[in-house]
C-alpha positions as CSV (number, residue, x, y, z in Angstrom):
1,X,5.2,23.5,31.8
2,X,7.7,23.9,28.9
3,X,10.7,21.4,28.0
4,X,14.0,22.9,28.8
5,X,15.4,23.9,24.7
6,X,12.2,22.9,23.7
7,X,10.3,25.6,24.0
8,X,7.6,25.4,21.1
9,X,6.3,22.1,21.9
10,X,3.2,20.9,24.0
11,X,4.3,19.6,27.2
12,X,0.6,17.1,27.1
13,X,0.6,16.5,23.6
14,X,4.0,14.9,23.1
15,X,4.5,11.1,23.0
16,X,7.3,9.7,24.2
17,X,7.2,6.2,22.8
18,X,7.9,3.0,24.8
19,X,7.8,-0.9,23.9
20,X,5.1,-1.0,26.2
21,X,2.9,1.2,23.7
22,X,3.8,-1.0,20.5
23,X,2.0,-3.9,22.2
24,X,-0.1,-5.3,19.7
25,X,-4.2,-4.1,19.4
26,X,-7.0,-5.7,18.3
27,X,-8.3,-9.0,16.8
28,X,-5.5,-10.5,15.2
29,X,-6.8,-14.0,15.0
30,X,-7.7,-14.1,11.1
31,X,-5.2,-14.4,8.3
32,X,-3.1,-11.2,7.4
33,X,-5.1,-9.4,4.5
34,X,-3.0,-8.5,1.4
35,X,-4.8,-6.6,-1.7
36,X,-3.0,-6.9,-5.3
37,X,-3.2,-4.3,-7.8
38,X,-1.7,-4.7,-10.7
39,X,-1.3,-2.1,-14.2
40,X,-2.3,-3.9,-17.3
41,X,-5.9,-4.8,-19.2
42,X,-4.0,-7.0,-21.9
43,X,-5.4,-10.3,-22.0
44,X,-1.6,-11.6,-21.7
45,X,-1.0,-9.3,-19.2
46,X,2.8,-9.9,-17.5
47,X,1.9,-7.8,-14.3
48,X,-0.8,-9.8,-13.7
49,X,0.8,-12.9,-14.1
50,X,3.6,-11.6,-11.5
51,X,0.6,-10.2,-9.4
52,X,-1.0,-13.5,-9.3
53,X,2.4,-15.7,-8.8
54,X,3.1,-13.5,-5.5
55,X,-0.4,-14.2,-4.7
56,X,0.7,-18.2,-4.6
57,X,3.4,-17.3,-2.5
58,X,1.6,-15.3,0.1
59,X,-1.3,-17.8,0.0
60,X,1.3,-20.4,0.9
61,X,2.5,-18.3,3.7
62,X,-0.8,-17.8,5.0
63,X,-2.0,-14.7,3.9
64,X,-5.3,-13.8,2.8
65,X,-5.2,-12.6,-0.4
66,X,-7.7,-10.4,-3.1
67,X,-6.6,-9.2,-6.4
68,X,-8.6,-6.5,-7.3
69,X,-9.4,-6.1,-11.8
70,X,-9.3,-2.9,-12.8
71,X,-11.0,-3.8,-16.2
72,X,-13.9,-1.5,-16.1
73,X,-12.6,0.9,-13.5
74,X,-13.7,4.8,-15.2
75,X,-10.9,7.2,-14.8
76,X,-10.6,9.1,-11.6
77,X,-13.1,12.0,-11.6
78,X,-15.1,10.6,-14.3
79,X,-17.8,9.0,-12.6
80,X,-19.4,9.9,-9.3
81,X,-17.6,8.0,-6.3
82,X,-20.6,5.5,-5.9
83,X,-19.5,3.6,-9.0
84,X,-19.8,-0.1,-8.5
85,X,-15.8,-0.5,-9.4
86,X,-14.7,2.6,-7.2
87,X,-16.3,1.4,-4.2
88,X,-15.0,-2.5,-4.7
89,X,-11.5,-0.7,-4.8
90,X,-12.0,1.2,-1.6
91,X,-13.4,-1.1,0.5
92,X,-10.5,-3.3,-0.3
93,X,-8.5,-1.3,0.7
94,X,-10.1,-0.4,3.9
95,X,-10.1,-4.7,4.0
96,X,-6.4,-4.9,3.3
97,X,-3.5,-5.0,6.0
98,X,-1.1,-5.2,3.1
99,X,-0.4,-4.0,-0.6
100,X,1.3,-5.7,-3.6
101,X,1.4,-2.8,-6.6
102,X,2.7,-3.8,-9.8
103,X,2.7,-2.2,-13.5
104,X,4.4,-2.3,-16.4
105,X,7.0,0.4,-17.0
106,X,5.5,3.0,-20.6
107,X,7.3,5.7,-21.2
108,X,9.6,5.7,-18.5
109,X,6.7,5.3,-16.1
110,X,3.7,3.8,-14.4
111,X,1.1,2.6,-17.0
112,X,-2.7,5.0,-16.9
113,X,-4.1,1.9,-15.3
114,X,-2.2,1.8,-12.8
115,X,-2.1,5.5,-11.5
116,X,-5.6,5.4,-11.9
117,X,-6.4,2.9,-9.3
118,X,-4.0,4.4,-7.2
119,X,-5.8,7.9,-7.9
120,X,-9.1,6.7,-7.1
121,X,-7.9,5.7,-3.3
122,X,-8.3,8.8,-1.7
123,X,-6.3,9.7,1.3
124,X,-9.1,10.3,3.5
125,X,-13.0,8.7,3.8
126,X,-14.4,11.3,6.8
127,X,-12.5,9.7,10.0
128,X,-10.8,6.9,8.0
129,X,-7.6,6.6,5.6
130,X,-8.0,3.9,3.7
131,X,-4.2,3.9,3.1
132,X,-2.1,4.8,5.6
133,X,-0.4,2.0,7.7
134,X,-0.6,-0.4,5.3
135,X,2.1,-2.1,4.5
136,X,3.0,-2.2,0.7
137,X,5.6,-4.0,-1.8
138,X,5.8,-3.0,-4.8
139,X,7.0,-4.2,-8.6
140,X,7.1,-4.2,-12.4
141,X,7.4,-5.6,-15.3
142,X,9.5,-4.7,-17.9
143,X,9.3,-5.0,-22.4
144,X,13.2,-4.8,-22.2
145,X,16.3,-4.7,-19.9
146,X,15.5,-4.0,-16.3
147,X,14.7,-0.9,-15.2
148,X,13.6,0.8,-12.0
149,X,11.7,3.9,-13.1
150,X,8.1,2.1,-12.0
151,X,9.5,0.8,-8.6
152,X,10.6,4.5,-7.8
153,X,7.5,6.1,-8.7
154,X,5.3,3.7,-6.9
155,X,7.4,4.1,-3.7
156,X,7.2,7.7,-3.6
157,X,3.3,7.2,-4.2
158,X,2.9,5.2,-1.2
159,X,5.0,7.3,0.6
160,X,2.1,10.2,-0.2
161,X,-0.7,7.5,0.5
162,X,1.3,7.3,3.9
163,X,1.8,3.4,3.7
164,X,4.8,1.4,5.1
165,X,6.7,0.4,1.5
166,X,8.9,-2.3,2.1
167,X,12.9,-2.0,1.6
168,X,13.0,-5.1,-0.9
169,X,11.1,-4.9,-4.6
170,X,11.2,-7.1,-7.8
171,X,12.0,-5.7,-11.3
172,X,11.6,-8.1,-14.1
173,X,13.5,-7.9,-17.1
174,X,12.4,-9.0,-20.8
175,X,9.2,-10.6,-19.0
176,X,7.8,-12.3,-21.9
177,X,10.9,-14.5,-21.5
178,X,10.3,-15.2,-17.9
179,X,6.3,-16.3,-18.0
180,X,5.6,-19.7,-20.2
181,X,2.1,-19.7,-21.8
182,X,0.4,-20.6,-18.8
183,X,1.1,-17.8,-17.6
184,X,3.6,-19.2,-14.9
185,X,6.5,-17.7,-14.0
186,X,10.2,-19.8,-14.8
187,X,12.7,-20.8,-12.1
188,X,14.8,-18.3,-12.0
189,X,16.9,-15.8,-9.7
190,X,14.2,-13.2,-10.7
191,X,11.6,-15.4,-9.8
192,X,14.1,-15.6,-6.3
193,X,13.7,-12.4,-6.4
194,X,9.8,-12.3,-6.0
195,X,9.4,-15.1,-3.0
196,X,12.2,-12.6,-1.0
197,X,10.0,-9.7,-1.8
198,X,6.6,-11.5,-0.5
199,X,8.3,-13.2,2.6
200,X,9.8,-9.7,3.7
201,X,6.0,-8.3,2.9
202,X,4.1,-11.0,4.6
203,X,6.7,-10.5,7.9
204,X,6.8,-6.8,8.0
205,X,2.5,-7.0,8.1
206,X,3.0,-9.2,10.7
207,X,4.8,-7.0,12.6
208,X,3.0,-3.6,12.1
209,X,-0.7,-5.2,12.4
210,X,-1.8,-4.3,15.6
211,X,0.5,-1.2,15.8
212,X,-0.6,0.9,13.0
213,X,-2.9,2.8,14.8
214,X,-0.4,4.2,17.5
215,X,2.5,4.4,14.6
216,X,0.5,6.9,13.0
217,X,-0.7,8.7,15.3
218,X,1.2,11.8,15.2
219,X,1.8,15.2,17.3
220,X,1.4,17.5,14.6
221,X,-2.5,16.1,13.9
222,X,-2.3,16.2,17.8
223,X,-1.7,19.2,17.9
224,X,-4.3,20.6,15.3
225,X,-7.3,18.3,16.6
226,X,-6.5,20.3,20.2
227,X,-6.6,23.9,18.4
228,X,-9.8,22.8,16.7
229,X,-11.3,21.9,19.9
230,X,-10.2,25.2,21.6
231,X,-11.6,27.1,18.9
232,X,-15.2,25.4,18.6
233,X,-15.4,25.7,22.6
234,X,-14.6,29.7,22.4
235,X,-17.4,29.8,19.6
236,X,-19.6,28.7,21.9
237,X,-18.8,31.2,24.7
């Protein structure tokens, strides 16, 4: 049977989505998981230090939280995929529920270090995407007056690593002004800034956990899987 004006869709593939089918999945009885990545190897290292203030936050709120060091982390392609740093970087983010991605803006743009850990996450593992329906917040750091060229890029990477950015972000200004030499981050309304950023993170992962699986699922990859299986059965014939 077709749908009336509809003609080149499925009839028994298409979802037609209901609050009943957004009922939450799973175990949801431990803490939400939130990995941190952050773009810097300097020893005074300002993403860092905003990467492990947001941690406080979240760890307030009740989040679980791991902040992976990419110190040592070869560049992507450079190593086979069993290196000891690549597989502590994917299997956090298999662990993760939610993302916090922060880097330095160089040249107009994400730092090396950053990309790279973001290029070693592939977008498939066999059955598994270690990516998609995360949720993810991103945010930088900036040498001068604030900018929003890192922010951008990293949202329209985790749009391609099919993860749930956020609307709300943090870019910081002149941060060696905003960090004393502990590196703790001053009161102020960019520091403000950061706790909205984490609260709207940490209540968005509440809200998709349990869901993600059904929010991705999608007709088109439907559709495919049901061709594939068509075609294997005729092989057989």
């Amino acid at each position: 049977m077709s749908i009336p004006n509809l003609p080149n869709i499925k009839t028994d593939l298409l979802d037609i989505p209901t609050i009943g089918k957004l009922a939450q999945v799973g175990d949801l009885s431990h803490p939400p998981r939130i990995l941190m990545l952050y773009g810097s190897l300097r020893e005074r290292s300002f993403s860092r230090f905003l990467i492990e203030e947001a941690a406080r936050i979240l760890e307030h709120q009740g989040a679980e939280v791991k902040i992976f060091n990419p110190m040592e982390l070869p560049m992507a392609g450079s190593v086979p995929e069993d290196h000891p740093k690549v597989i502590e970087l994917r299997e956090l983010c298999l662990w993760s529920e939610g993302q916090v991605w922060c880097s330095p803006e160089r040249h107009g743009a994400i730092t090396a270090v950053m990309k790279n850990q973001i290029d070693w996450i592939p977008l498939e593992m066999g059955a598994i995407r270690p990516s998609q329906g995360r949720t993810l917040a991103v945010m930088q750091v900036c040498g001068g007056s604030q900018s929003f060229n890192v922010v951008n890029t990293l949202r329209l990477l985790g749009r391609w690593m099919r993860m749930f950015t956020i609307p709300n972000q943090s870019s910081v200004p002149m941060a060696y002004k905003e960090f004393d030499e502990a590196g703790r981050m001053r009161q102020s309304g960019y520091y403000d800034r950061v706790v909205d950023v984490m609260e709207e993170l940490f209540k968005m992962t509440l809200l998709l956990r349990g869901r993600t699986d059904y929010l991705t699922d999608r007709y088109s990859e439907r559709n495919e899987q049901q061709v594939k299986a068509i075609n294997a059965a005729i092989k057989k014939i």
